[in-house]
FINUNU-375686 format. One record per residue (C-alpha): x, y, z. Coordinates in steps of 0.05 Angstrom, whole numbers, padded with zeros to 5 digits, always signed. Layout:
REM residues N
XYZ...
This chain:
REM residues 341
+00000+00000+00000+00017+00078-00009+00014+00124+00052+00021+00187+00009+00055+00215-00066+00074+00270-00082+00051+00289-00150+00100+00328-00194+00073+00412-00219+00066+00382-00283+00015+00331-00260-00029+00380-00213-00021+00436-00275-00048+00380-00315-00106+00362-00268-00127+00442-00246-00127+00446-00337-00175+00391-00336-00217+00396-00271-00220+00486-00277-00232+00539-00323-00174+00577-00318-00132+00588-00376-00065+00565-00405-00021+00550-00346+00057+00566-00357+00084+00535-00296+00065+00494-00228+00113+00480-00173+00111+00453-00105+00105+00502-00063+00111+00462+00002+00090+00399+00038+00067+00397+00108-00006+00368+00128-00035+00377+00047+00006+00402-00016+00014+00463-00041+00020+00485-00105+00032+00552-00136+00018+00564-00210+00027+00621-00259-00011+00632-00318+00012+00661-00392-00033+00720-00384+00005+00732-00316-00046+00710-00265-00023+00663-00207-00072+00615-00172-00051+00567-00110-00072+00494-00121-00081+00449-00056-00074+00376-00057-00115+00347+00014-00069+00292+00047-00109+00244+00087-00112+00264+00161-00129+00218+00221-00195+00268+00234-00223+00243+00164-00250+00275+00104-00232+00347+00083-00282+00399+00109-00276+00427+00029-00354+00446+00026-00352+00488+00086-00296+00526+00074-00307+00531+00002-00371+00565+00029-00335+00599+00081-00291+00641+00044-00344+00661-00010-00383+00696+00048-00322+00730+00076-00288+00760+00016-00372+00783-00001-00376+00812+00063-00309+00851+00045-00260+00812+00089-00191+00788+00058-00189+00723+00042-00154+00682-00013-00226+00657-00034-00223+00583-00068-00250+00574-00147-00302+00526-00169-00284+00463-00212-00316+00458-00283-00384+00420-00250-00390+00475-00198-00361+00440-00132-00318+00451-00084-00257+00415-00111-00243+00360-00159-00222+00287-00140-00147+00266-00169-00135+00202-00170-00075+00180-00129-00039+00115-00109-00066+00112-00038-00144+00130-00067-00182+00197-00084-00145+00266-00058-00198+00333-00060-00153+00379-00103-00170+00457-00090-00151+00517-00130-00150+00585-00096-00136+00652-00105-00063+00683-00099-00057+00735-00047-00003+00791-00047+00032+00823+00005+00088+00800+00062+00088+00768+00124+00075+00804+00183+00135+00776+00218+00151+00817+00280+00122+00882+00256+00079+00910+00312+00032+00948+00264+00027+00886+00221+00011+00846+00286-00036+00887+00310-00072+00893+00241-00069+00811+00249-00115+00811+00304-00166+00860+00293-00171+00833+00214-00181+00764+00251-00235+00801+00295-00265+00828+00229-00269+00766+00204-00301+00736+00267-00357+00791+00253-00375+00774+00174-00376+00703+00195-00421+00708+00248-00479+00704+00191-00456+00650+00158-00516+00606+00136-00481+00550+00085-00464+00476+00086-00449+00460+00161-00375+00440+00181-00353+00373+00190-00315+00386+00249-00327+00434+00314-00266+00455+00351-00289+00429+00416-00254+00383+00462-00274+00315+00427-00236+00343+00361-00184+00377+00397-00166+00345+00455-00197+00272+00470-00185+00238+00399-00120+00279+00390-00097+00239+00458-00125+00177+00437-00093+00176+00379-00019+00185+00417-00029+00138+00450-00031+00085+00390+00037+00113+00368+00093+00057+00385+00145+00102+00415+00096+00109+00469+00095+00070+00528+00049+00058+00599+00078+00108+00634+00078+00157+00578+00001+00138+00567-00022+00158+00642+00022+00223+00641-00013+00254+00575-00082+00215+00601-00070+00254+00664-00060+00322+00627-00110+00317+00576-00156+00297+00642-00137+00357+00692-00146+00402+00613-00215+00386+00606-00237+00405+00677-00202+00470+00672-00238+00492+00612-00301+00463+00642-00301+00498+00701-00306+00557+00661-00380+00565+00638-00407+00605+00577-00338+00599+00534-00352+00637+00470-00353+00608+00405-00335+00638+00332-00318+00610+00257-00257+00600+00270-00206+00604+00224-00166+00542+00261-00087+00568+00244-00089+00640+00257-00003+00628+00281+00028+00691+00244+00048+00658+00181-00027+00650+00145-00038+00719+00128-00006+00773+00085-00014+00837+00100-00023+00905+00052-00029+00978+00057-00107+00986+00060-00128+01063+00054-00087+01118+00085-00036+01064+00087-00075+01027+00144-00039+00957+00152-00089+00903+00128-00082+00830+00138-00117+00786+00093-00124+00705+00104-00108+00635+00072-00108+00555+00091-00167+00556+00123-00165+00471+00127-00167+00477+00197-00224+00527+00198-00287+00511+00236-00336+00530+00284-00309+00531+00363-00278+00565+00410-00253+00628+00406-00203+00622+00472-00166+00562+00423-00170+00607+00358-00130+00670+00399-00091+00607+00434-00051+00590+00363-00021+00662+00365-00002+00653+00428+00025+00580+00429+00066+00593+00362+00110+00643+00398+00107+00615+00471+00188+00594+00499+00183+00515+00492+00225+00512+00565+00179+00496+00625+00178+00555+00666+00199+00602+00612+00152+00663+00612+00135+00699+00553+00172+00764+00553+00210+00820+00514+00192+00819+00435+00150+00770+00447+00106+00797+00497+00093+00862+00451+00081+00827+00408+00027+00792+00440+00000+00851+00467-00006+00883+00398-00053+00823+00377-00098+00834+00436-00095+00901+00420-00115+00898+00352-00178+00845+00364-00202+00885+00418-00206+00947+00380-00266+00898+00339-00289+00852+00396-00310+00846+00463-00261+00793+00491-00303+00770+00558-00254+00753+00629-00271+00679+00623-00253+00670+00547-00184+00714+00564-00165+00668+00615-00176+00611+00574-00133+00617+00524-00074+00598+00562-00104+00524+00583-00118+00517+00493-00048+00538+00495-00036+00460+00521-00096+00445+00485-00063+00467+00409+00003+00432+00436-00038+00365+00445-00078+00375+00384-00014+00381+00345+00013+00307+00378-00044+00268+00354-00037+00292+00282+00034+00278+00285+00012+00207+00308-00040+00201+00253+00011+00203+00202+00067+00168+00226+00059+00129+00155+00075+00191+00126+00121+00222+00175+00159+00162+00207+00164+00143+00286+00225+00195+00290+00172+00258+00287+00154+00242+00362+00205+00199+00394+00203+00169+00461+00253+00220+00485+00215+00279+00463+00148+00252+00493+00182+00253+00554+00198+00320+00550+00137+00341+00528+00110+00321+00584+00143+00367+00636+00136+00422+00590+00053+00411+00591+00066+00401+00659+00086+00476+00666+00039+00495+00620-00023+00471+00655-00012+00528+00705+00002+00587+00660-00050+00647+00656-00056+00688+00597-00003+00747+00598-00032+00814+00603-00056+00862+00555-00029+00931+00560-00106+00950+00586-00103+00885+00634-00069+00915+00701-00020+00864+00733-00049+00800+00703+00013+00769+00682+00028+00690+00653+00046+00649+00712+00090+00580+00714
């Protein structure tokens, strides 16, 4: 059997030319390879599209109707968003054939614009666009999601699914059984969590950013694979657990911490952010960290048994340890709250 290929640009230029109407393609190339494939294409007449090729993922099917559907009511409600393009029949993406069965092949729009990287106007742009986009999507009315970013998706098959991994062992089992346990009491014992369409990856590195009008820094968004309705403490959480010191005990601080304040700053200029979702999103800090495990151990035919080796595990373990007790560091309008270890 195949766990995954890797099709060649010349093979998805060849499928997007049969499957879309979009015009003589002069190149396709791999853009990279990480949970799906990612292709980026430019077209004679100058145009460039961005072609993505679904990998099979332990949570099942891609959610391609829902986000298809997703991002047409966000970029018509003005938010920016690389929108995705309809095949020839008029769905949501075509099936290629593949070695290992059927992959959902997607064609999107190109969006321009940089990084925001450690620019605090960009940042802060980052979080109220995210807000914005919270907002618009708050109306959405098409094909339901197949996933909710609750704990079930997040947290108790993510678990379960580390703990099939063979560089796991017993004691390994009741320490992330244990966390995963002491998690989901946490967040329950904190009632009326808000929930949003999230867009599931919000980390920094899914969003260009422009100059808007008056040269007003505007983020727009793309791979919205993980997008999804949930929790809104987990979607702030990502931000927050992509720059977050991996040694226990480490506080966030310096660069980092502005820059954290500048995306609190910016989605509270747009939303209401309510005590009990704020202190949440340190606990879906642990939450995103766990998450991230079980896909890892979903595609170990893919990845091999060296992505998560006994050694790290262990590790891991003291550093979720040390997470379980962190609050969520302070805006600049929060007084002394401060992350705690």
């Amino acid at each position: 059997m195949i766990a995954q290929t890797t099709p060649t640009g010349e093979a998805i230029a060849r499928a997007v030319r049969d499957g879309f109407e979009v015009g003589d393609i002069a190149r396709c190339a791999l853009l990279r390879r990480g949970f799906n494939h990612v292709y980026g294409l430019e077209f004679e007449d100058g145009r460039r599209l961005v072609a993505r090729l679904s990998a099979h993922r332990p949570r099942g099917e891609p959610n391609v109707e829902y986000e298809a559907a997703l991002l047409a009511h966000l970029k018509r409600a003005g938010v920016g968003v690389a929108a995705s393009l309809p095949a020839r029949d008029g769905s949501a993406a075509l099936s290629m054939a593949l070695p290992e069965g059927p992959r959902p092949l997607m064609l999107f729009e190109h969006l321009e614009g940089d990084p925001p990287a450690d620019s605090l106007p960009d940042i802060e742009a980052t979080g109220r666009c995210l807000a914005e986009m919270h907002d618009a999507a708050a109306s959405y009315d098409g094909p339901p999601s197949r996933y909710r970013l609750e704990l079930p998706f997040l947290l108790d098959n993510p678990v379960r699914l580390l703990h099939t991994a063979p560089t796991m062992d017993d004691a390994l089992r009741a320490d992330y059984a244990a966390a995963a346990q002491r998690l989901s009491e946490r967040i329950a014992a904190l009632p009326g969590l808000e929930r949003v369409h999230c867009h599931g990856d919000c980390h920094g590195s899914n969003n260009f950013m422009t100059d808007g009008p008056g040269g007003r820094r505007i983020a727009s968004f793309f791979d919205f694979d993980d997008a999804g309705p949930g929790f809104l403490a987990f979607e702030l959480a990502v931000y927050l657990w992509a720059m977050h010191p991996r040694k226990p005990g480490k506080l966030l601080e310096g660069d980092e911490l502005d820059r954290w304040r500048a995306y609190l700053k910016g989605y509270r200029s747009v939303r209401k952010l309510e005590d009990a979702d704020f202190e949440a999103i340190a606990l879906f800090v642990s939450v995103r960290q766990l998450w991230l495990f079980g896909e890892y151990a979903g595609r170990l035919d893919v990845w091999g048994t060296q992505s998560i080796p006994t050694a790290w595990l262990r590790k891991q373990v003291e550093l979720l340890g040390a997470w379980l007790d962190l609050r969520t560091p302070a805006g600049p309008a929060d007084g002394c709250r401060t992350m705690l270890a």
